[in-house]
N, C-alpha and C positions, 0 to 999 in steps of 0.2 A: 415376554422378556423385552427391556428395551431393546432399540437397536445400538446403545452404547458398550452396555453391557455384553451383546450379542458379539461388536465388535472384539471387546477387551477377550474374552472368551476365541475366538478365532484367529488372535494374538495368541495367545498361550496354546490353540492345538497347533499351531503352526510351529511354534518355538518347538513343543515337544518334539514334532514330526523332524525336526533337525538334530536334534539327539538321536533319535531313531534311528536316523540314516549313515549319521557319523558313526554310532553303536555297531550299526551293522559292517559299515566299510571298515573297523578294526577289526570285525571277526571275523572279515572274508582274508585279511593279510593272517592274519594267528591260526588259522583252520590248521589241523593235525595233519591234513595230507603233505601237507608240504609248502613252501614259502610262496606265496601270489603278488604277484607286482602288479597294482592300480593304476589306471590310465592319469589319475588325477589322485589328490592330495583327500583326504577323510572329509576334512571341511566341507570341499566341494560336493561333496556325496548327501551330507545333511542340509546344504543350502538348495541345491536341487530337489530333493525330498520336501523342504519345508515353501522353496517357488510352487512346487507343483500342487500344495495342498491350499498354497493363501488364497492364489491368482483366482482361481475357478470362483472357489469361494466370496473373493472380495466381489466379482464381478456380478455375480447372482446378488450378493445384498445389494450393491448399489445399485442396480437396473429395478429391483424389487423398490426397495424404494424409492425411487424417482416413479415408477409410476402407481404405488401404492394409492397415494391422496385421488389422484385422479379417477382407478377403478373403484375404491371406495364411494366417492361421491358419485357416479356413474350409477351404481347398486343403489346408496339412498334416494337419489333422487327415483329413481324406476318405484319404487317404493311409496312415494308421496301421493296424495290426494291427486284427485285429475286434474281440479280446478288450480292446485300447485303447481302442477308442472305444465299446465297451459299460460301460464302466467308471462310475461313476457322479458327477456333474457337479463336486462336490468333489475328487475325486482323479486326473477329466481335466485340471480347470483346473491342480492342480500341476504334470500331465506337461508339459503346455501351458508353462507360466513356467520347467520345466528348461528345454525346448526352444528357449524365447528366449534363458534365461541363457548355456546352449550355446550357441548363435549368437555370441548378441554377446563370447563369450569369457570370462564372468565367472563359468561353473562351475568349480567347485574340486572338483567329486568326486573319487577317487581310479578309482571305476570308473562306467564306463558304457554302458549300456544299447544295444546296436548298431543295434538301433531306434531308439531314442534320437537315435543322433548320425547315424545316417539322415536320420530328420525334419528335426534341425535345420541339417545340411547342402540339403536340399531350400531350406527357410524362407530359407535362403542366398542361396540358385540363385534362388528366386523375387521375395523383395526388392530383388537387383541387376538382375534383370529387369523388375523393375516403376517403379525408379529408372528405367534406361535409356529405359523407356517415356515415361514422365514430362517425361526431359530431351527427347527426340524430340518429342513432344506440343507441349509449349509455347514450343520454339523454331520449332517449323515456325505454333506459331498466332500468336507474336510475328512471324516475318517477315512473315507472309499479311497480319496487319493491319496492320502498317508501310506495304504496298506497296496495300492498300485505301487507308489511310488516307491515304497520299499521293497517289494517283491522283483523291481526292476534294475534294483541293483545288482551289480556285477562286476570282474576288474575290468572287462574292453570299455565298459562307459567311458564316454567321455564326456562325463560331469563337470569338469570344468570347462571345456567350449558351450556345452549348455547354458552352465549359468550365466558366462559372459555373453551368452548371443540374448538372453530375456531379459539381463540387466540394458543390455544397449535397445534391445524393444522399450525398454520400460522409458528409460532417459530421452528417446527420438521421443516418445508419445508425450513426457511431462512437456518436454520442450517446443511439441504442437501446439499442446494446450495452452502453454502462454502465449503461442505467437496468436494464438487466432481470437485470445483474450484479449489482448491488447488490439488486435484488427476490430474485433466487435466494439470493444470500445471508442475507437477511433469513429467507426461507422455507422454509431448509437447517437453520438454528441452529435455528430454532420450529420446526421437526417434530421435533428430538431433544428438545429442553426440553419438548415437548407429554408424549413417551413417559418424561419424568425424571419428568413432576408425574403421568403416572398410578400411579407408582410410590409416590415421598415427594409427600406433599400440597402445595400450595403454601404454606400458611400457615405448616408446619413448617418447609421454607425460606426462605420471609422473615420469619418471627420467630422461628427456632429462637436459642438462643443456645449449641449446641454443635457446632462444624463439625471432624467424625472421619470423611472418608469411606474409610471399612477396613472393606469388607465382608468376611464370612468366608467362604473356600472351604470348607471344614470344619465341622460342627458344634463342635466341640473345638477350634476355632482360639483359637489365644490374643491379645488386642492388637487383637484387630475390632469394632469399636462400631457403625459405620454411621451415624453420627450427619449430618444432612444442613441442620445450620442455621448459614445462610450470615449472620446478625449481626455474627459475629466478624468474618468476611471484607470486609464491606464497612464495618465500623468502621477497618479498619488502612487500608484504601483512601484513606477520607475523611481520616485522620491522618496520613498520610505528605504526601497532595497539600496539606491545610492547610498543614502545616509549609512543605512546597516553595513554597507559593504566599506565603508570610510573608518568606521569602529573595526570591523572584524580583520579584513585584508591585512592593517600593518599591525595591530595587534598579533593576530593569530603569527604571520609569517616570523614577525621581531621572537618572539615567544619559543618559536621552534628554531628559529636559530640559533638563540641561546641555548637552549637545550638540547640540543644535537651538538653544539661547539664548543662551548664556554663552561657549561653548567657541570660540573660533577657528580659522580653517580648517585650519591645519598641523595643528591637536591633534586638530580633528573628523577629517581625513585619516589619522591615524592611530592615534587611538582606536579610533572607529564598527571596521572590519576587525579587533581584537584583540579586543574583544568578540564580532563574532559566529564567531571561531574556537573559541569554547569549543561551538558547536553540529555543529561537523565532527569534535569529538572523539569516538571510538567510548564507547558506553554500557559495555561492558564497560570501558574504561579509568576512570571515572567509579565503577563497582564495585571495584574494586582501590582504588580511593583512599580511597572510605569505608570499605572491610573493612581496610584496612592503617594508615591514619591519623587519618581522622576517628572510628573508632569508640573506636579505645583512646584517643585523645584526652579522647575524653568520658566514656568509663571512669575513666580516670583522675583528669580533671577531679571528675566526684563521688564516687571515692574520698576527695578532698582534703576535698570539701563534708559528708562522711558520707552520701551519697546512692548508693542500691541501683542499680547501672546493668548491665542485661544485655551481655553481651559482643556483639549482635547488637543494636539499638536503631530505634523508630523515628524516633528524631531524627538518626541518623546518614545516615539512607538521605533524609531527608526536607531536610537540610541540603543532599546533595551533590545531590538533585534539584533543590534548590531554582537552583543553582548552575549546573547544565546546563540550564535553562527561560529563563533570563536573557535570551539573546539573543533569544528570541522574544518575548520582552514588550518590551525596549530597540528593537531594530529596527524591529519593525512600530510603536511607539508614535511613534518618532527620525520616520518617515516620513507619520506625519500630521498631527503639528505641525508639520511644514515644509511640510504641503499648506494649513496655513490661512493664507488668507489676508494679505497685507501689511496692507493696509487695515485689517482690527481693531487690527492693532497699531497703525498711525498713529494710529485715532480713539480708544484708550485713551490712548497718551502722550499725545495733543492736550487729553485732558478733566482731565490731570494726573496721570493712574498711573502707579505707577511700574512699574518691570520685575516684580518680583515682585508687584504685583498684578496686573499687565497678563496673568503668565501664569496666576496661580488663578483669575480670571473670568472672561478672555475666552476664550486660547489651549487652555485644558486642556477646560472644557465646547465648547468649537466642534469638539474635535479626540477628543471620548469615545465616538464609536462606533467608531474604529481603537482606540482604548487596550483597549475592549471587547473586538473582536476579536484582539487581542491578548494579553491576560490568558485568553480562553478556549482559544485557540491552546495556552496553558502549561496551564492546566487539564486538557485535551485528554492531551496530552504528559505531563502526572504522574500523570493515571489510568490511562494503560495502558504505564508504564513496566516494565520485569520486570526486567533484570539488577541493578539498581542493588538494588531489596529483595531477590533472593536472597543477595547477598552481605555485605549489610547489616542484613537488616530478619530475615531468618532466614524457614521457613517454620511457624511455629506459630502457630496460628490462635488468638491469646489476646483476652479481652474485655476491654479494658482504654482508656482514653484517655492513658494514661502514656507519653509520648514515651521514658522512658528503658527501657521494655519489650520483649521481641520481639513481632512482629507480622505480618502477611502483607496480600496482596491480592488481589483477583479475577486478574489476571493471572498471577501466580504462581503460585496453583492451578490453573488452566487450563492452564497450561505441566506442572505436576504431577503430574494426572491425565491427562494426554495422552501422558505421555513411556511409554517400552516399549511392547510386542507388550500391546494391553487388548483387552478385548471390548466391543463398540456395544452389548451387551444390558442392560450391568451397569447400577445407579443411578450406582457410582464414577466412570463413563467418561461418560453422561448429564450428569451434574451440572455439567462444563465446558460443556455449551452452556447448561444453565441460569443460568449464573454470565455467560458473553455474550452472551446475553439480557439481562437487567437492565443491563450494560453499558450495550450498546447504548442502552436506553428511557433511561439515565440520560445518555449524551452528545444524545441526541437533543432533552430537555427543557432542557438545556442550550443548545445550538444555538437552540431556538425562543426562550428566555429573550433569549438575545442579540441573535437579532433584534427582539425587541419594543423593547428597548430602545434600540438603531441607529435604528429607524425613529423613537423618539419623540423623539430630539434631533436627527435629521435633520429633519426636518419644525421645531424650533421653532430651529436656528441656521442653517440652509440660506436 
């Protein structure tokens, strides 16, 4: 049985076993002897019942599988030729990953190995046997605890501090796992950026001002600089997201003004929705538009002006981001001047302002720490955009502030130097996590920024 299947299956005995328990808790109140009061409510009686049968359950298949591949392959290999498994740990591990590909059907070889398709028939035999095991396993531990769990009903439970003490287990544990996902993360990037800067210095990467990273396999290679100063890179970054942020900002904010203020409900009803459909639009569609219209657009445009415009620009990429950021700055901003308060508004008409000042003094500062997080929202979103500059903005890392120039960004190169068969040893392959690294510190101070200033006009209009 898959383990999908396995799952969807220990979904529905689990759902049963909540019936079960609820079934039971109305017929412990309706018994003929006489009227029984329950510590807790029926519900709680069937979700305790249906906690106690998932948990156990969930925990065996996932443990089972997580180390399933490993004890499988552990078995085939003990099983291999001597001369196989004497072999040495790089070119076991290949034999090892035919033997899977063979398995799972995705070898293409023309010939093979009868050893080979030995092993990977065994790895066959053994994984459907250890499925089998699995589905046996935690259906017979799903019913066992179904039939505990109901037999431990009674009115003194108290099934409802139960369940709420395993749902707060369960929420502390989701909310470990992120926090230490995100630490791994953190700690994953910084060990390769540690092994880039013992290579290129750090200083040559944040003040270099020539980013070639083409190291050379060859002495005699031709077209290899190696050059590792990321200026350029985080110049085109900050150029593209300005631009984008010069569209979106007073776009989006003008936009929700109106509609929180101005706009009546049929328009707001169907405005607000048309706007934030430009954010369900794929990025890639968004790149075709700036490489096919808005670029020659503007080529063109300064042909007319006498002005030098690259066929790839960063005002092309930087327009059409600007364009797709909108709804995040409209939306989130649409939603918290409609959280402010009635009342300022009364007590501004009432002192004689009018609308339009009612909304630059009172509505706009009462309502600037959502604007805030809202504009960084799009900040967010134009710094670590990719398709939109590859098709747009080009990938040459030039120093330049000229919107009409090509240009690049930290994402784009990270995408760049990550793409094909690289090596983790190189500086070339290094240098993307040095590049999200700085990211990273650069949305982070970000983030802290916005909170200081959330909290300092929370505190003086709250």
């Amino acid at each position: 049985m898959a383990p999908v299947s396995l799952l969807a299956i220990l979904l529905l005995l689990s759902t049963a076993a909540y019936y079960f328990g609820r079934r039971k808790a109305f017929a412990l109140v309706g018994r003929a002897e006489g009227a029984v009061k329950l510590h807790s409510r029926p519900n709680y009686y069937g979700a305790l019942t249906a906690l106690w049968c998932a948990i156990p359950a969930l925990l065996v298949f996932g443990i089972w599988l997580v180390f399933e591949t490993q004890v499988i392959t552990q078995l085939v290999v003990k099983d291999l030729p001597e001369a196989v498994r004497s072999l040495p740990p790089d070119r076991l591990n290949l034999i090892i990953n035919e033997i899977r590909n063979l398995e799972s059907g995705s070898f293409v070889s023309q010939t093979i190995d009868p050893a080979i398709q030995a092993a990977a028939n065994h790895y066959r035999n053994l994984r459907a046997t250890s499925h089998a095991g699995l589905a046996v396993t935690t259906i017979a531990l799903v019913i066992a605890a179904a039939l505990w769990g109901r037999s431990r009903i009674s009115p003194g439970l108290r099934a409802r501090n139960q369940v709420e003490a395993i749902l707060t287990v369960i929420l502390v544990a989701c909310s470990t796992i992120a926090i230490f996902t995100t630490i791994g993360i953190i700690l994953s990037v910084l060990y390769e950026a540690i092994r880039f800067f013992k290579v290129i210095p750090v200083t040559d990467f944040l003040f270099g001002l020539n980013w070639s990273p083409q190291m050379a396999i060859r002495a005699d290679q031709v077209g290899a600089s190696g050059a590792f100063g990321a200026v350029p890179v985080f110049l085109g970054t900050a150029l593209i997201s300005a631009i984008a942020m010069v569209v979106a900002v007073p776009v989006g904010l003008m936009s929700a003004i109106y509609l929180s203020e101005y706009a009546g409900k049929r328009l707001r009803a169907v405005a607000k929705p048309l706007i934030e459909v430009l954010a369900g639009i794929p990025t890639v569609v968004y790149g075709f538009f700036a490489a096919l219209t808005v670029a020659p657009f503007i080529r063109e445009a300064g042909g007319v002006l006498g002005l030098s415009v690259a066929s790839e620009s960063a005002l092309a990429a930087g327009l059409v981001m600007g364009i797709m950021i909108i709804p995040f700055v409209s939306s989130l901003s649409d939603d918290f001047i409609n959280a402010v308060p009635q009342s300022l508004r009364d007590g501004a008409y009432s002192l004689g302002a009018t609308r339009s000042e009612t909304i630059r003094q009172v509505i706009v500062p009462a309502a600037i720490p959502g604007i805030i997080g809202g504009v960084l929202l799009a900040v967010s979103r134009a710094i670590g955009e990719t398709m939109i500059v590859v098709m747009a903005a080009g990938l040459s890392a030039n120093l330049t502030v000229n919107p009409l120039k090509a240009v690049t960004t930290v994402t784009v190169q990270i995408v760049t130097l990550l793409v094909g068969d690289q090596e983790f040893d190189s500086p070339k392959t290094l240098a993307a996590f040095a590049l999200g690294l700085v990211l990273f510190i650069v949305t982070l101070c970000l983030n802290i920024i916005a909170l200081y200033v959330v909290r300092k006009y929370r505190e003086q209009y709250e």
